[in-house]
Every structure is written in C-alpha cells, then in structure tokens.
N, C-alpha and C positions, 0 to 999 in steps of 0.2 A: 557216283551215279545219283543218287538222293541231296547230293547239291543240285544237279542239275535238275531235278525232276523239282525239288524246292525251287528254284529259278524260275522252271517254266511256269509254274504255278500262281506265281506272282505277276508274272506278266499277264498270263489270261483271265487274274482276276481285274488285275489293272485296265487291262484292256475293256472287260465287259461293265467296268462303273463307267468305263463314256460312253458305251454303245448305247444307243435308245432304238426303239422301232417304231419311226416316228412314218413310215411309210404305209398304205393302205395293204394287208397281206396280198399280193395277187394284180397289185396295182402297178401299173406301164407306164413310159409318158406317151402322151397322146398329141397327135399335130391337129391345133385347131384350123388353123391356116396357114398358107405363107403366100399372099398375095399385096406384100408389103416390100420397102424397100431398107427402115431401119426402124424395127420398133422399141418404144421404150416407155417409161415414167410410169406402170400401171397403178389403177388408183382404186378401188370397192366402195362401191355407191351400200347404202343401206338396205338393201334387195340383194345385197351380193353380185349385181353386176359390175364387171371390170372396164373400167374405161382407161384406155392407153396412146402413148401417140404415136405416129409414123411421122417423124420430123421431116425428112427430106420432101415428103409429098405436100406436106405442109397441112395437116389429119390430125384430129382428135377420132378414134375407132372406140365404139363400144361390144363387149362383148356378152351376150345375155348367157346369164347362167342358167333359164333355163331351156332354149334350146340350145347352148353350146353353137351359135354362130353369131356374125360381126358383122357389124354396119359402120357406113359413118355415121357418125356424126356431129362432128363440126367441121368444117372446110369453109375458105381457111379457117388457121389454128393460132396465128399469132408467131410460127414457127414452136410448136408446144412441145415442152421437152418434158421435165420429170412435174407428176399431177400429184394430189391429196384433195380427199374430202372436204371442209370443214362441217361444223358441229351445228351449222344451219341445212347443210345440202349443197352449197356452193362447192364447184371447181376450181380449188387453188391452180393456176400454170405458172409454169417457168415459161411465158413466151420469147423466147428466145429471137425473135426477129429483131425486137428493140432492145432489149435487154431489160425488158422489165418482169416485174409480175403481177398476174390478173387474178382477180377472183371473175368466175363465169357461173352466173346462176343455170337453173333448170331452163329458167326458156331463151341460154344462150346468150342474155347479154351479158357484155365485159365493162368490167370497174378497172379500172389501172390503179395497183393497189399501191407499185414503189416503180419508178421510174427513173431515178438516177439515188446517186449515193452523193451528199456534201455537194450536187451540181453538175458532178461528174458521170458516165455510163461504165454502168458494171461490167464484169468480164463477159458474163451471162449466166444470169441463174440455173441452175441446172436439176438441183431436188431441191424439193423441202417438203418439211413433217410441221402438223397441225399439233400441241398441246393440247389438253386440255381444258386450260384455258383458252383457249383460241387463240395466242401466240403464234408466231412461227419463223419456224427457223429456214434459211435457206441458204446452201452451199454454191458459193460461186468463183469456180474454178475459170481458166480459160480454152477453150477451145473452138479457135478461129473458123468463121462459118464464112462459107461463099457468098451468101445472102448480106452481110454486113458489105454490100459496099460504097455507101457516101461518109462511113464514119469508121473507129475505132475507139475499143473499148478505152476506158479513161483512167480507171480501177488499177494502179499498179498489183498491189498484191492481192494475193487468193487467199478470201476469208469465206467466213463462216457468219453470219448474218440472223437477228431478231428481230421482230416485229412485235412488238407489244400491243396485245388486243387496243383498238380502238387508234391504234397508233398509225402514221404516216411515213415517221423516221425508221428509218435503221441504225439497230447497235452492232456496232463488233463485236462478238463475244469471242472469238478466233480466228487470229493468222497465224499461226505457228506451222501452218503446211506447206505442203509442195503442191498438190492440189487436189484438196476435199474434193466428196462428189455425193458419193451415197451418203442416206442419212437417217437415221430411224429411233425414236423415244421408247422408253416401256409407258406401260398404258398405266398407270402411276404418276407420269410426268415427272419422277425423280433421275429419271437417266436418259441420258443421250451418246447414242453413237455413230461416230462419223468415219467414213472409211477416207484415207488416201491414198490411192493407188498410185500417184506420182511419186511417195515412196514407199509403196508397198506394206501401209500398215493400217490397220483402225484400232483406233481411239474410246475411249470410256469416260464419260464425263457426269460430272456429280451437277443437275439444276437448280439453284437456287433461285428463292422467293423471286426474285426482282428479273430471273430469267435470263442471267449472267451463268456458266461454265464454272466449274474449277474441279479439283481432287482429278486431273488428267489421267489416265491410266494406257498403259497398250496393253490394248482388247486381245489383237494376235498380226503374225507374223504374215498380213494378207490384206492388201488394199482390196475393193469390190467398185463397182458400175454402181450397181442399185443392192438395198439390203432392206431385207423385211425380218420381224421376229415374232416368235409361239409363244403358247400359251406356257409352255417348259420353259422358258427362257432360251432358249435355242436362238442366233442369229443366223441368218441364212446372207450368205454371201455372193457376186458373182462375178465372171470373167471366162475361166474355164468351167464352163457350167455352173451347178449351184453347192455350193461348200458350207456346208452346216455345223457352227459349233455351239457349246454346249455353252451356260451361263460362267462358267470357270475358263473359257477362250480356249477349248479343246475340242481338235476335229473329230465328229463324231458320225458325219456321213457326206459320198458326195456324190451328187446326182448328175450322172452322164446328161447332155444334152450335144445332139445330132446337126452342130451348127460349129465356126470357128469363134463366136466369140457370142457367151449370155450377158444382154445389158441388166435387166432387172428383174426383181420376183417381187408377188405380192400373194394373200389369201384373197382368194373369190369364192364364191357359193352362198344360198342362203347360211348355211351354219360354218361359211370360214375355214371350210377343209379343205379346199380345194387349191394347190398349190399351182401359181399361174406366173407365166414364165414369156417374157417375150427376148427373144434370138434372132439378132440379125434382119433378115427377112419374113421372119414365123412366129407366132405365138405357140405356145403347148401349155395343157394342164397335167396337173399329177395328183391323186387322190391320194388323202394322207388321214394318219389317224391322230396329231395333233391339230389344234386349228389355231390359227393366227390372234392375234388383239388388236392390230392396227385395220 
C-alpha cells in the first residue's frame, strides 16, 4: 500500500509542474459573432484591435476591443487568408486569390510584396510571422481554392519561405513537410515554430543571423491551423479547439470550443489578455490571466 500511495504521489506532483492557470478564474468563452462563413489569420493592431479574415466572402473583418463588436473592413480582400502586423502598422496578407503577399497600409492601399517564386505561382501562402527584424516568414502549403480558375499553382513542393527586410526574393529555409501552415516566432526572434498537420507534428527551430533555420526539433505529437504563444512560453495550438503546451512540448490545458473545427488564436486587448479565437463560422474571446507577445 505505501508503494502505491508512493506512486500516486508522483504522479500528482508530475502532473501539477505542467499545470499552469493560465485561464482568467471565472472566465467562459464568449461568442462574439458568427455571421461569417470561414474565419481565420487573426492579427492585433497596436490598440489591441483584432483584425481577421472571412476568406470565402472574400473580407478582411475588424474586431474592436473596446466595444467587443466587428465590422468590415476591407472588401474585397485579395482572397486574405492568415494576417500579421508589421513593425510600421502595415497589414501583412496571405492573399490568397493570386497566390501572392501584400502588405496593406492603414488607409488600405496594397503593395504586392512576393508574387511568384523563381517565376513560378506558389501553392498559396497561407501564414506568416513578422520578426523583429521585419523579415518574414511565410508557410505555403497547398490547398486548392475554387477561385483559382485560369491557373495552377506552379510550386511543386510545400515550404517554408523568408523574406528579408528590404528584400523582394524568397528563401527556402524549409521543405522537409508534408504541409506546414501555422507559424509563430518568440519575441526574441531566436525561435521559430511551425506546425504540420499533414503529418500531424510541430516543429522547433533555432534562427539564425542571416534568417536561415536549423537545430530542427519535434515540438509535439500535433500538427495546428493557426498557433500563437504567451508571455510563459506556452504555445497555443488549433484543430480540435485550442491545445495549450508548455515551453518543454507538454499539454497543459485545452480549451473546448463549440464549433467542429478551430482554425486560429491570437492575443487581442489593449493589455494582450484577451484570448481570440476564430471557428468555423464564429469568432470567440476568452479572458486569460497570461497575455501573449506577438
């Protein structure tokens, strides 16, 4: 009997160094809308307003943080898939109509930032994260859109893509997938993670100077949509709602969401608490007591 009470002991200490309460005590998810048809890519402006897209409608939707309700605005969007900041105020998109990516200033006009690859049309960008440096990376996996029809993407395989500030080109920094998607740096710019859910895993990657990958690691046994991370180190994942692991790739919480399939999370609010979630046809927030860095 004192083995086993020895045993259980172990396990619930084991168990409570993953646990964190990274949730606000008291706090529900909350439906901000669902008068959408597939939302995704959410991005936080410097205000902590969340702007996200509704691809099929062909919508870029902003959500103000502080009344907690959505407007458009942009229509069209370019077909705008997964969004980011950069470190001027512009709107990075994956517009997905061409298969290129824009940057979209404040009063809405587009730059076409990369439009083909070596000549050829990419599969179609789908995320990408701002560095630091104003680099960026962006994951372009394939998945065939109705709207492509006078062309085909040109891109055999499914990489992983840099842009170096001031740059035009793209690098390969990674094809080793089946097909990247989600993709998210620490606010450090020394790490990069990338999920692939074509084979059900994410990745850990060491940055180097010149903005090139390497030291590959498996993060955990779980590709994601879209993935955002805290100020804990915590990565938040998505698919079956939002799956939260801890800086060592251990599940440490996961948050039911009232939809069959979560594409992405991001922090919203003026102070970054604000856990924002968009599913299917709906957006939700969840008030949390970590707050994000991206």
């Amino acid at each position: 009997m004192k083995t086993i009470n020895v045993l259980f002991a172990l396990l619930l200490l084991n168990s409570c160094a993953y646990a964190q309460d990274i949730v606000e005590a008291g706090a529900s998810l909350t439906l901000v809308s669902e008068e959408f048809k597939f939302t995704e890519g959410p991005a936080r402006d410097a205000e902590g307003n969340v702007y996200f897209t509704d691809q099929p409608n062909d919508r870029i939707v902003k959500w103000d943080a502080e009344t907690n309700t959505v407007s458009d605005w942009m229509h069209p969007s370019g077909r705008s898939n997964g969004l980011y900041f950069d470190h001027q105020g512009n709107l990075i998109s994956c517009a997905d109509e061409n298969n290129q990516l824009w940057n979209i200033d404040p009063e809405k006009n587009v730059t076409v930032l990369v439009e083909k690859f070596e000549g050829k049309f990419l599969g179609g960008p789908n995320d990408v994260w701002v560095d630091p440096k104003g680099g960026m990376y962006i994951t372009d996996p394939l998945y065939k859109r109705d709207w492509w029809k006078d062309r085909e993407p040109e891109v055999e395989k499914r990489r992983v893509y840099y842009l170096a500030p001031g740059s035009t080109q793209l690098t390969i920094v990674e094809e080793d997938l089946v097909m990247p998607n989600g993709i998210i740096g620490s606010k450090n710019g020394k790490k990069l993670f990338i999920a692939d859910p074509g084979d059900k895993k994410t990745y850990v990657y060491k940055i180097n100077k010149d903005g090139s990958l390497s030291d590959r690691e498996l993060f955990c046994e779980m590709g994601s949509d879209g993935m955002t991370l805290d100020n804990k180190g915590n990565l938040y994942l998505t698919g079956n709602g939002v799956t939260v692991f801890n800086k060592d790739g251990k599940q440490i919480k996961h948050i039911k969401v009232p939809e069959n399939w979560t594409a992405n999370v991001t922090f919203g609010g003026p102070e970054r608490d604000i856990l924002f979630i968009t599913a299917m046809d709906a957006v939700y927030i969840l008030q949390m007591k970590v707050k994000g860095i991206n």
